[in-house]
mmCIF file of the N, C-alpha and C atoms, coordinates in Angstrom:
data_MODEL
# 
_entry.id   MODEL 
# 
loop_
_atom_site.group_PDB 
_atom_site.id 
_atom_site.type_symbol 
_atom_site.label_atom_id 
_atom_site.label_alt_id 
_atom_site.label_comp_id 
_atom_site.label_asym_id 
_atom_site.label_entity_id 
_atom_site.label_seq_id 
_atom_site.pdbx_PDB_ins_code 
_atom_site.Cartn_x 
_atom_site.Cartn_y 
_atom_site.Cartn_z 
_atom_site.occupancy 
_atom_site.B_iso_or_equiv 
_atom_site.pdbx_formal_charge 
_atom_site.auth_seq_id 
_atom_site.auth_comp_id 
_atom_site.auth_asym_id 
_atom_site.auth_atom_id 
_atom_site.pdbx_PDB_model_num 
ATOM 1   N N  . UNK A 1 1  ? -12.305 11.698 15.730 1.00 0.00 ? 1  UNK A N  1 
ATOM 2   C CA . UNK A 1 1  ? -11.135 12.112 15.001 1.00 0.00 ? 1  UNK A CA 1 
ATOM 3   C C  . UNK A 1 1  ? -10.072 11.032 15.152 1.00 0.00 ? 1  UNK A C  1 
ATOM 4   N N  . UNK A 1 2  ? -9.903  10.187 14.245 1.00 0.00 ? 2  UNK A N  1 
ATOM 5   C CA . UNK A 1 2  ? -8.889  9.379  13.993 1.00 0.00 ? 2  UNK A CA 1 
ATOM 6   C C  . UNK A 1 2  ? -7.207  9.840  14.179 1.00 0.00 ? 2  UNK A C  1 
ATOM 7   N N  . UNK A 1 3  ? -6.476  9.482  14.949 1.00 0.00 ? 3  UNK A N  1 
ATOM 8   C CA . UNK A 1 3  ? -5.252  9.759  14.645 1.00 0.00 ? 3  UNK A CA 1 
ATOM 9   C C  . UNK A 1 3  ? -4.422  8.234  14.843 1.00 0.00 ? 3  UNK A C  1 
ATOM 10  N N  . UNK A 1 4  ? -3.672  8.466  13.475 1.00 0.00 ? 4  UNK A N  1 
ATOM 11  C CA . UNK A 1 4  ? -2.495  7.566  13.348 1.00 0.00 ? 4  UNK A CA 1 
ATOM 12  C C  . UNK A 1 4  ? -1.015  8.199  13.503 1.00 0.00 ? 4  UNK A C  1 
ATOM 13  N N  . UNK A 1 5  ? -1.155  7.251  14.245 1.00 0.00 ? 5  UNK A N  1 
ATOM 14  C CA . UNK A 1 5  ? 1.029   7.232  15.005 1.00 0.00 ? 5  UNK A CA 1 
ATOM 15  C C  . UNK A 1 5  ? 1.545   6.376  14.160 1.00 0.00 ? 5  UNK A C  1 
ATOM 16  N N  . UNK A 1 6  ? 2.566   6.465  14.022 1.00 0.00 ? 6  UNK A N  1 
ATOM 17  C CA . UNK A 1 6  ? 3.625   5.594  12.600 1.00 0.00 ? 6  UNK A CA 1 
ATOM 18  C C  . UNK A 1 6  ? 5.049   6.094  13.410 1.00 0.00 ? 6  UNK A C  1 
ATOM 19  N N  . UNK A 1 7  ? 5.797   4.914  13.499 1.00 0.00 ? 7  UNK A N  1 
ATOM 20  C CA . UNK A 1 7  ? 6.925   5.203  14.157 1.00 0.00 ? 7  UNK A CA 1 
ATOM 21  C C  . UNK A 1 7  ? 8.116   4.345  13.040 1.00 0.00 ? 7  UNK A C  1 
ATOM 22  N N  . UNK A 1 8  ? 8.747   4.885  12.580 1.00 0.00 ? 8  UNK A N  1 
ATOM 23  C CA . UNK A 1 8  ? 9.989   4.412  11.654 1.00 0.00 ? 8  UNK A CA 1 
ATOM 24  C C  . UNK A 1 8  ? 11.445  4.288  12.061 1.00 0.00 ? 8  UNK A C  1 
ATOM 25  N N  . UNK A 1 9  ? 12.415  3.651  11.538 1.00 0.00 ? 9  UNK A N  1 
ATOM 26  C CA . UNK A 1 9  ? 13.889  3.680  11.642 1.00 0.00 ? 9  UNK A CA 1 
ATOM 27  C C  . UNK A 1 9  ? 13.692  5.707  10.562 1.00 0.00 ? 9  UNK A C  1 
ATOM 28  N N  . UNK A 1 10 ? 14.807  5.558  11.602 1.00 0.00 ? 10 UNK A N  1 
ATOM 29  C CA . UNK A 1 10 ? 15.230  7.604  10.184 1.00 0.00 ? 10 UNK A CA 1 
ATOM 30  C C  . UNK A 1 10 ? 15.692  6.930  9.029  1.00 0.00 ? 10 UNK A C  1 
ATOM 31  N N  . UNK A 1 11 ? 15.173  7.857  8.379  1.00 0.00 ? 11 UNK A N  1 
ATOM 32  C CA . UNK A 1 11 ? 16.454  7.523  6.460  1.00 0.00 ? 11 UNK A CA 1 
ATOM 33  C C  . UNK A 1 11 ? 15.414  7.880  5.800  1.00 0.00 ? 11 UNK A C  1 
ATOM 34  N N  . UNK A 1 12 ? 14.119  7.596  5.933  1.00 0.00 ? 12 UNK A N  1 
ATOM 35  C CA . UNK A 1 12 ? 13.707  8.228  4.572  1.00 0.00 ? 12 UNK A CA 1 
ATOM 36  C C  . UNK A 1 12 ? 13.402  9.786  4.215  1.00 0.00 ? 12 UNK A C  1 
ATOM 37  N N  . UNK A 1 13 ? 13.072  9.834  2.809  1.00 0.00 ? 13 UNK A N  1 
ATOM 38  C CA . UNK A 1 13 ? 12.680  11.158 2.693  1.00 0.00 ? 13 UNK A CA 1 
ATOM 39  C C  . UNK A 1 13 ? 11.714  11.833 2.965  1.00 0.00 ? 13 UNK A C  1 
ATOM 40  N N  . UNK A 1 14 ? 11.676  12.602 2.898  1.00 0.00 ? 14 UNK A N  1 
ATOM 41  C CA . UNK A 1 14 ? 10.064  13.860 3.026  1.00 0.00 ? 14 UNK A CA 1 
ATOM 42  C C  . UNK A 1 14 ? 9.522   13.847 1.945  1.00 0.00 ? 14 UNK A C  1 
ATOM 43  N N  . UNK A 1 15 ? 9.759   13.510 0.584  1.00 0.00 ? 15 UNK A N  1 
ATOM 44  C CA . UNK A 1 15 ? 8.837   12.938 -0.138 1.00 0.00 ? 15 UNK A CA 1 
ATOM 45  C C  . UNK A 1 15 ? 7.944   11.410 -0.011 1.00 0.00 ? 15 UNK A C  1 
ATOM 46  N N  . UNK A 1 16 ? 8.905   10.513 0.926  1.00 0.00 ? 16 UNK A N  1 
ATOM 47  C CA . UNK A 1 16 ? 8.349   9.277  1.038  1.00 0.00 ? 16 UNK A CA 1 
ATOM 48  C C  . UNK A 1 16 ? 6.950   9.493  2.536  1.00 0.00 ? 16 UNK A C  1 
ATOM 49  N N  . UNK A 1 17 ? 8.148   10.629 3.284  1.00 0.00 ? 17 UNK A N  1 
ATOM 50  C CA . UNK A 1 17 ? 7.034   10.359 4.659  1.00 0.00 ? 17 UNK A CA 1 
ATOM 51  C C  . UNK A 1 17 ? 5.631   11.174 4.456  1.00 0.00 ? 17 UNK A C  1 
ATOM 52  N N  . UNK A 1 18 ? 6.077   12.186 3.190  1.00 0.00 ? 18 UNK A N  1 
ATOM 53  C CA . UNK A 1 18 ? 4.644   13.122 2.817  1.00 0.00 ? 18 UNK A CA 1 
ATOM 54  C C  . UNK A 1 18 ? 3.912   12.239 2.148  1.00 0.00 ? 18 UNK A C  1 
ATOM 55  N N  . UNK A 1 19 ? 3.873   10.853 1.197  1.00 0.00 ? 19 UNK A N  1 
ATOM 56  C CA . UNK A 1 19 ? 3.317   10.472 0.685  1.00 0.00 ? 19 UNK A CA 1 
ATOM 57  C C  . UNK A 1 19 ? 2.315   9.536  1.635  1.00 0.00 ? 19 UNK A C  1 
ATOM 58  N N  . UNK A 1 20 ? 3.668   8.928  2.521  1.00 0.00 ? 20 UNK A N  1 
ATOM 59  C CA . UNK A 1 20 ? 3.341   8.007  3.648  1.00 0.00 ? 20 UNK A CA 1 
ATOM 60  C C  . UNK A 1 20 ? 1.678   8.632  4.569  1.00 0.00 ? 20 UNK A C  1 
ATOM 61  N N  . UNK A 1 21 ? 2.302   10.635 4.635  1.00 0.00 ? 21 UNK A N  1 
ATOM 62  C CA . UNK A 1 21 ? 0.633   10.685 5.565  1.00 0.00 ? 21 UNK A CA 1 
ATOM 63  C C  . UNK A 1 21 ? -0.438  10.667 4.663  1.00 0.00 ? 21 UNK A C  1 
ATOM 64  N N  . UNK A 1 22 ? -0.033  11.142 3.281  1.00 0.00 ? 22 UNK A N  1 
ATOM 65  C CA . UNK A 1 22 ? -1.567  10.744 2.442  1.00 0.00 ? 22 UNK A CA 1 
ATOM 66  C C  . UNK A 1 22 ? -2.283  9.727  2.093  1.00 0.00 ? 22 UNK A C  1 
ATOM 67  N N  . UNK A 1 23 ? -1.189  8.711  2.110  1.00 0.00 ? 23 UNK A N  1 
ATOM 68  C CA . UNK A 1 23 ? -1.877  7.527  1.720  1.00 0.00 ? 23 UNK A CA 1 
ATOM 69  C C  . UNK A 1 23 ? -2.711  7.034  2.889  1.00 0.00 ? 23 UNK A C  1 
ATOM 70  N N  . UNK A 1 24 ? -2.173  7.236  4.258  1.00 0.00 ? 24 UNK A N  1 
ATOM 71  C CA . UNK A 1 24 ? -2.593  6.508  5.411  1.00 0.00 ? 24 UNK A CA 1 
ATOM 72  C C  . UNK A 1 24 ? -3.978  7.380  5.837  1.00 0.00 ? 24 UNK A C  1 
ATOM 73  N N  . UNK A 1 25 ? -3.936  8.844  5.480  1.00 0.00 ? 25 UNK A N  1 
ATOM 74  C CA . UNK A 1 25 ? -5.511  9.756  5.337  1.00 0.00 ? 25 UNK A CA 1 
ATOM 75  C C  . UNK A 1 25 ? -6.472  9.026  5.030  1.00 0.00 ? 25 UNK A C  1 
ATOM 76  N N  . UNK A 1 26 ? -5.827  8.652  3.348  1.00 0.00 ? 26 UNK A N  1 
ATOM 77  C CA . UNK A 1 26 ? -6.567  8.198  2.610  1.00 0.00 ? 26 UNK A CA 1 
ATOM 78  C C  . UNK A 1 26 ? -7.611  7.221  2.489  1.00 0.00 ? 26 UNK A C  1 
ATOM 79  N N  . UNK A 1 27 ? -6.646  6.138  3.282  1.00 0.00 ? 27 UNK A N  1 
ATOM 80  C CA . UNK A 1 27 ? -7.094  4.750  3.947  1.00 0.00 ? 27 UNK A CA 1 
ATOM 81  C C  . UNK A 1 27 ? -7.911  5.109  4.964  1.00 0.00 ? 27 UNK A C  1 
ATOM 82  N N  . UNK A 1 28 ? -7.966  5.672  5.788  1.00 0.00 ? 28 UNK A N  1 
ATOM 83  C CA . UNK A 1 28 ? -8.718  5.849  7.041  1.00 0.00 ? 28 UNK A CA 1 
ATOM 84  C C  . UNK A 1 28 ? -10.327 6.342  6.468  1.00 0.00 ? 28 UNK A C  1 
ATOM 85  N N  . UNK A 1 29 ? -9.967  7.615  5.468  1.00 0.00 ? 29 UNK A N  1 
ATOM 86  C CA . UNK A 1 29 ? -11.594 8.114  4.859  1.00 0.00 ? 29 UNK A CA 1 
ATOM 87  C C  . UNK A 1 29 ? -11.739 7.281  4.096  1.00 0.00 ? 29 UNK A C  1 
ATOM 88  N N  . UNK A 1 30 ? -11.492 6.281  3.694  1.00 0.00 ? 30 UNK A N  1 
ATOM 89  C CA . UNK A 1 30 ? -11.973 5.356  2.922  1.00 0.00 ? 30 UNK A CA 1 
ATOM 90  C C  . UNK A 1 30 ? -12.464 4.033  3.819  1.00 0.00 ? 30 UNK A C  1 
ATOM 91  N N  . UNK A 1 31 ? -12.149 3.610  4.456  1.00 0.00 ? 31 UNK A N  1 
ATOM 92  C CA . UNK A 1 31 ? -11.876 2.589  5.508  1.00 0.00 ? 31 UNK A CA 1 
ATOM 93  C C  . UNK A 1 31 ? -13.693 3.174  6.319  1.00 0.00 ? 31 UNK A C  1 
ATOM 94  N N  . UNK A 1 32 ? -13.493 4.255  7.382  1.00 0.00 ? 32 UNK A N  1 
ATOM 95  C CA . UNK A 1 32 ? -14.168 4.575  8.022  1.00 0.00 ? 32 UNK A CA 1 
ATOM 96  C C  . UNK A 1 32 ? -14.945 5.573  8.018  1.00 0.00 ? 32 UNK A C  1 
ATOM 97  N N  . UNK A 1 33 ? -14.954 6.488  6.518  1.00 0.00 ? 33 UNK A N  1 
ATOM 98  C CA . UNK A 1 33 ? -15.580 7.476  6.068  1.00 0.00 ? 33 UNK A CA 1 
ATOM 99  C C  . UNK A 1 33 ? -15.485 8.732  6.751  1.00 0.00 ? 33 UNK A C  1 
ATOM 100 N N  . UNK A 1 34 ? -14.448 8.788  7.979  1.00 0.00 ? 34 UNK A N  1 
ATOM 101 C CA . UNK A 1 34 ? -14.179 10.155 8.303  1.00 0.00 ? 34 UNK A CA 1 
ATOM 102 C C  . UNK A 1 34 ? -13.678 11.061 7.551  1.00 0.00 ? 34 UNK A C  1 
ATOM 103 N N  . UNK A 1 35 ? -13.954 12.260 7.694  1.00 0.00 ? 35 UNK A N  1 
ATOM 104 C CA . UNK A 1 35 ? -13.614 13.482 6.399  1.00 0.00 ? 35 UNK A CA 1 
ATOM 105 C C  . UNK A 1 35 ? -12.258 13.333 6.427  1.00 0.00 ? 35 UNK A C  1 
ATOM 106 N N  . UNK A 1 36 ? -11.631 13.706 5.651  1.00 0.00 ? 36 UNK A N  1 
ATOM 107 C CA . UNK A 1 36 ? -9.593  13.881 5.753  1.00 0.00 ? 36 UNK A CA 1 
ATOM 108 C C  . UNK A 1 36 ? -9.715  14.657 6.838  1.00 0.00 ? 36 UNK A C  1 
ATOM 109 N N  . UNK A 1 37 ? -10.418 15.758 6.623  1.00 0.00 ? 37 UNK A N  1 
ATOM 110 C CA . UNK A 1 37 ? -10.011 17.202 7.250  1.00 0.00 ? 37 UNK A CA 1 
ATOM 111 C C  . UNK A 1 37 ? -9.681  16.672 8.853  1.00 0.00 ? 37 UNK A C  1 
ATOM 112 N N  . UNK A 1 38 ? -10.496 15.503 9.529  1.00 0.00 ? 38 UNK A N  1 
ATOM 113 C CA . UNK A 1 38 ? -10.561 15.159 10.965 1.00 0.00 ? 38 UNK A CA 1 
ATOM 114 C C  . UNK A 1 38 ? -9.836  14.159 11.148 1.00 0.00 ? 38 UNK A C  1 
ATOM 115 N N  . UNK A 1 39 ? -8.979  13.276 10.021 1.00 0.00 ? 39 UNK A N  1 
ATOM 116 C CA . UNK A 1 39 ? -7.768  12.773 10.906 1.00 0.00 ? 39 UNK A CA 1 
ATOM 117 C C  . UNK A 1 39 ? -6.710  13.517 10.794 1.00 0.00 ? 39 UNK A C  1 
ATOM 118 N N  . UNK A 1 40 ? -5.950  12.452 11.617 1.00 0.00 ? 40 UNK A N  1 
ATOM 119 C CA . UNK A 1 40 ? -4.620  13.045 12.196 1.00 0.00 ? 40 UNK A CA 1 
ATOM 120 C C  . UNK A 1 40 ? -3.664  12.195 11.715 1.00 0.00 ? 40 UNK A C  1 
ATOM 121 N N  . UNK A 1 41 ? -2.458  12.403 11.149 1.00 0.00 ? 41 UNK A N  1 
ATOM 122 C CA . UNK A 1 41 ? -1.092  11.575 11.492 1.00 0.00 ? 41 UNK A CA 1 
ATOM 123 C C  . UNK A 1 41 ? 0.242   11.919 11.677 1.00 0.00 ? 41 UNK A C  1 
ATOM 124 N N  . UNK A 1 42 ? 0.551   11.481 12.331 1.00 0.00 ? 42 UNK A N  1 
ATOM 125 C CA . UNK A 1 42 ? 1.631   11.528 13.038 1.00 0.00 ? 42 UNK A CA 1 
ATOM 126 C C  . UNK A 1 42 ? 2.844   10.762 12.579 1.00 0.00 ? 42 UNK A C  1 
ATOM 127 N N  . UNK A 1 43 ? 4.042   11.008 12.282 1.00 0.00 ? 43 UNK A N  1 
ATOM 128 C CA . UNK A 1 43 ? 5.377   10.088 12.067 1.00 0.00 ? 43 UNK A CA 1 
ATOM 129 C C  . UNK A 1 43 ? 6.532   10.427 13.010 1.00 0.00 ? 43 UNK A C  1 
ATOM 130 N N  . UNK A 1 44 ? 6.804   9.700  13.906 1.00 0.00 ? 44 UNK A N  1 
ATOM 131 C CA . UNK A 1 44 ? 7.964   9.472  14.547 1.00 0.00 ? 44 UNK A CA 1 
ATOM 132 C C  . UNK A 1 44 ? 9.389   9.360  13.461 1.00 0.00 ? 44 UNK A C  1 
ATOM 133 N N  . UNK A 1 45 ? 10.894  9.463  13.873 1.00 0.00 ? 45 UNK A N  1 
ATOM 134 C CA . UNK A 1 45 ? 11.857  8.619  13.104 1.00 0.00 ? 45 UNK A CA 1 
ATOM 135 C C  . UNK A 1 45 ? 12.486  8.236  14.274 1.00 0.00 ? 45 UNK A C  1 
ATOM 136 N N  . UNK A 1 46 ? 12.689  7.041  14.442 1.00 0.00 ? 46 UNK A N  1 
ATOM 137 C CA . UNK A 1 46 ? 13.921  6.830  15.473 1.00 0.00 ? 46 UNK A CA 1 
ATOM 138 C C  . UNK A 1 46 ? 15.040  6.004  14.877 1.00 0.00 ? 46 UNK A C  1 
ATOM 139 N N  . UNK A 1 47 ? 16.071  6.850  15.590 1.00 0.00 ? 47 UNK A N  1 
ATOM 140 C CA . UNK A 1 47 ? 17.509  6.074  14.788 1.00 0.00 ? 47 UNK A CA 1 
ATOM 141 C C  . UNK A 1 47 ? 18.220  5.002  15.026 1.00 0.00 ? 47 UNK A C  1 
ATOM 142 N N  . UNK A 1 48 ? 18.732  3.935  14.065 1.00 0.00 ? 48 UNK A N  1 
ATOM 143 C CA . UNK A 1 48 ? 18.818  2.690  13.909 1.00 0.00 ? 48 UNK A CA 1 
ATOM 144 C C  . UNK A 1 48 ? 19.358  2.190  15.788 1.00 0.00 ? 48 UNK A C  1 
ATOM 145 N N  . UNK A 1 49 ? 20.514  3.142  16.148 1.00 0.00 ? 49 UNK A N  1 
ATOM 146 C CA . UNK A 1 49 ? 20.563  2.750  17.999 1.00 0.00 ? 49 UNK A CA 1 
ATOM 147 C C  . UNK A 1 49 ? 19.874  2.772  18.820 1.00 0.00 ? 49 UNK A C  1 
ATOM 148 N N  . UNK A 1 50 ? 18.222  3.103  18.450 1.00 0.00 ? 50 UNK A N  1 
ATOM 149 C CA . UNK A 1 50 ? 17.559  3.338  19.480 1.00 0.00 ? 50 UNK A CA 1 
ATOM 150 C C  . UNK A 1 50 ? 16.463  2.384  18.959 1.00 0.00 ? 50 UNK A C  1 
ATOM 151 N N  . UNK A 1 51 ? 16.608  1.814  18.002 1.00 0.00 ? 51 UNK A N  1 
ATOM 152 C CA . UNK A 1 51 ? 15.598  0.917  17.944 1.00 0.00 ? 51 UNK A CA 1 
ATOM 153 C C  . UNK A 1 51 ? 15.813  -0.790 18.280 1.00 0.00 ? 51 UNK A C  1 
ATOM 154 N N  . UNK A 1 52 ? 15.517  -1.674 18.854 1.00 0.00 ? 52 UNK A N  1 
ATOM 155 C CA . UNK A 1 52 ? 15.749  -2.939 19.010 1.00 0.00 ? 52 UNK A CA 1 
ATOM 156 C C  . UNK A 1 52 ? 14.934  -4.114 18.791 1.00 0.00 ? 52 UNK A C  1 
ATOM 157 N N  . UNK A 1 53 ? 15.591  -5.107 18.587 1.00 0.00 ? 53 UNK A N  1 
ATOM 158 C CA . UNK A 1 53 ? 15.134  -6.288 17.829 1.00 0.00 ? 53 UNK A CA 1 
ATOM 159 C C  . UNK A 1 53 ? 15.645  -7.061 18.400 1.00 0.00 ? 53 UNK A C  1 
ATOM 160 N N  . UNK A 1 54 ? 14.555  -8.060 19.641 1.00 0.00 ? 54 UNK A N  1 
ATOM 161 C CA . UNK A 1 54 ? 15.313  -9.414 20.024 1.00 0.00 ? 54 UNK A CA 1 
ATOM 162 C C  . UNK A 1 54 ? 16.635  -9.068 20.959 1.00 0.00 ? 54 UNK A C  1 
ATOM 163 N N  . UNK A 1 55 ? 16.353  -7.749 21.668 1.00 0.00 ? 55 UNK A N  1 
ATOM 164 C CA . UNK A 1 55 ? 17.841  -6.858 22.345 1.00 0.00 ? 55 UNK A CA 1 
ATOM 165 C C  . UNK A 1 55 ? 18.897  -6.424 21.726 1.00 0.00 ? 55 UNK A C  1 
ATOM 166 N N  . UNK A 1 56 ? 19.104  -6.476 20.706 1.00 0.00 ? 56 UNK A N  1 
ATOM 167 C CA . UNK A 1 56 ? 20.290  -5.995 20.134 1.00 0.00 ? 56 UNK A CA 1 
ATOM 168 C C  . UNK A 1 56 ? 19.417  -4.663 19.072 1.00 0.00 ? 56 UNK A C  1 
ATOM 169 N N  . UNK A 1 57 ? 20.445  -3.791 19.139 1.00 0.00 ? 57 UNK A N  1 
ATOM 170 C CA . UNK A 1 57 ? 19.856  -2.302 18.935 1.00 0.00 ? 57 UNK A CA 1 
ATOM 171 C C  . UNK A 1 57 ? 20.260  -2.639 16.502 1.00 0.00 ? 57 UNK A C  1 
ATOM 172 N N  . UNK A 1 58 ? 19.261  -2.567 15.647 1.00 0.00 ? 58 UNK A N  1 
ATOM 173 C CA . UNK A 1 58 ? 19.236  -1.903 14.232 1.00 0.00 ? 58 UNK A CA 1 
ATOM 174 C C  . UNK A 1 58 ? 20.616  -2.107 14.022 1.00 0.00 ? 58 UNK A C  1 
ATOM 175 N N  . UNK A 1 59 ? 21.510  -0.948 14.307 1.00 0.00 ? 59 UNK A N  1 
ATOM 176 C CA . UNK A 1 59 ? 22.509  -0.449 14.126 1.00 0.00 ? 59 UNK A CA 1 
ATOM 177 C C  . UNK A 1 59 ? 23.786  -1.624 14.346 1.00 0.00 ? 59 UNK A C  1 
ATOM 178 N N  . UNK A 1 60 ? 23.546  -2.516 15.225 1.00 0.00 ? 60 UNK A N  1 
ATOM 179 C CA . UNK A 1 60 ? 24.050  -3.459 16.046 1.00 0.00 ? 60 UNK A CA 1 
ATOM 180 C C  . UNK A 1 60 ? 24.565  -4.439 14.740 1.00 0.00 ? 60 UNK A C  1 
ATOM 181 N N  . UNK A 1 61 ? 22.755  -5.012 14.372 1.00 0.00 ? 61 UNK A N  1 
ATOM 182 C CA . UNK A 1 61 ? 22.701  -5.670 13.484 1.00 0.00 ? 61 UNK A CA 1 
ATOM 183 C C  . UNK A 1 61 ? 23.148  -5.340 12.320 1.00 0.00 ? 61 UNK A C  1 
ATOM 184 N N  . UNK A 1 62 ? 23.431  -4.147 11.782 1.00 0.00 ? 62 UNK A N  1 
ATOM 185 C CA . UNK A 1 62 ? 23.630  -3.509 10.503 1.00 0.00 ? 62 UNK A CA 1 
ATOM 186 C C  . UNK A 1 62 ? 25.137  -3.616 10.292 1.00 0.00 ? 62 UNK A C  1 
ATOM 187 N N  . UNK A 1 63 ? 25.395  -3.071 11.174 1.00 0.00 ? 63 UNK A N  1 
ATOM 188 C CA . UNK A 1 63 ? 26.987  -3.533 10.917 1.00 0.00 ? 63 UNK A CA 1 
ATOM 189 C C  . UNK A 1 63 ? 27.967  -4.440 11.624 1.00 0.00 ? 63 UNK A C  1 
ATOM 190 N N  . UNK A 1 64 ? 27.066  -5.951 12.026 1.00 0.00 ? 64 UNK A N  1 
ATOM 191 C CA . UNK A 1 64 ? 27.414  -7.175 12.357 1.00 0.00 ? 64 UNK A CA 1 
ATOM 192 C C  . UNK A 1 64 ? 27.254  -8.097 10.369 1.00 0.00 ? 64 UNK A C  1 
ATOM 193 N N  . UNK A 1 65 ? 26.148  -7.409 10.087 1.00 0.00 ? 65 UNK A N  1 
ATOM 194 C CA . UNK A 1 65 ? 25.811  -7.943 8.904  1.00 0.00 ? 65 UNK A CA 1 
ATOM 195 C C  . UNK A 1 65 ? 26.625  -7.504 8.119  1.00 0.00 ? 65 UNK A C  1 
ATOM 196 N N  . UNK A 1 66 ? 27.624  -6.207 8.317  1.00 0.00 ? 66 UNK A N  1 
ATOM 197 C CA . UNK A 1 66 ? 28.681  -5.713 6.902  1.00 0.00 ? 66 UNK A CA 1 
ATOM 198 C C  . UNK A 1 66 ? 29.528  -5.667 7.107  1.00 0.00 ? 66 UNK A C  1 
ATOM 199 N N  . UNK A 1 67 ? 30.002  -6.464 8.189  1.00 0.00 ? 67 UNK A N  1 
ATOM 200 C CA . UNK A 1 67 ? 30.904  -6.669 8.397  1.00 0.00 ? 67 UNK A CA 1 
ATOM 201 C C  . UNK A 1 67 ? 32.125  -5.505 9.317  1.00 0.00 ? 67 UNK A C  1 
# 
């Protein structure tokens, strides 16, 4: 039983992250021929302060960049 973890910045929608687990199903029974029914996926969101890049936290960068 395949399971995929996917960990994101928050913001998108529940139409993007519902599409996000089908497509990645999709890929997997296609990829490795496991039934849909037996993978798994999973989506994290973590928010732009808790994520980091090079030590400085998303959020850091986001609004160094807009001033």
């Amino acid at each position: 039983m395949p399971l995929i973890h996917v960990t994101l910045l928050s913001g998108r929608s529940e139409e993007e992250i519902t599409a996000l687990g089908r497509a990645l199903t999709e890929a997997a029974h296609t990829t490795l021929g496991t039934p849909r029914e037996a993978i798994r996926v999973t989506v994290d969101e973590c928010p732009p302060q808790h994520w980091f890049v090079g030590g400085t936290s998303v959020a850091d960068k986001k609004a160094a960049r807009d001033g």
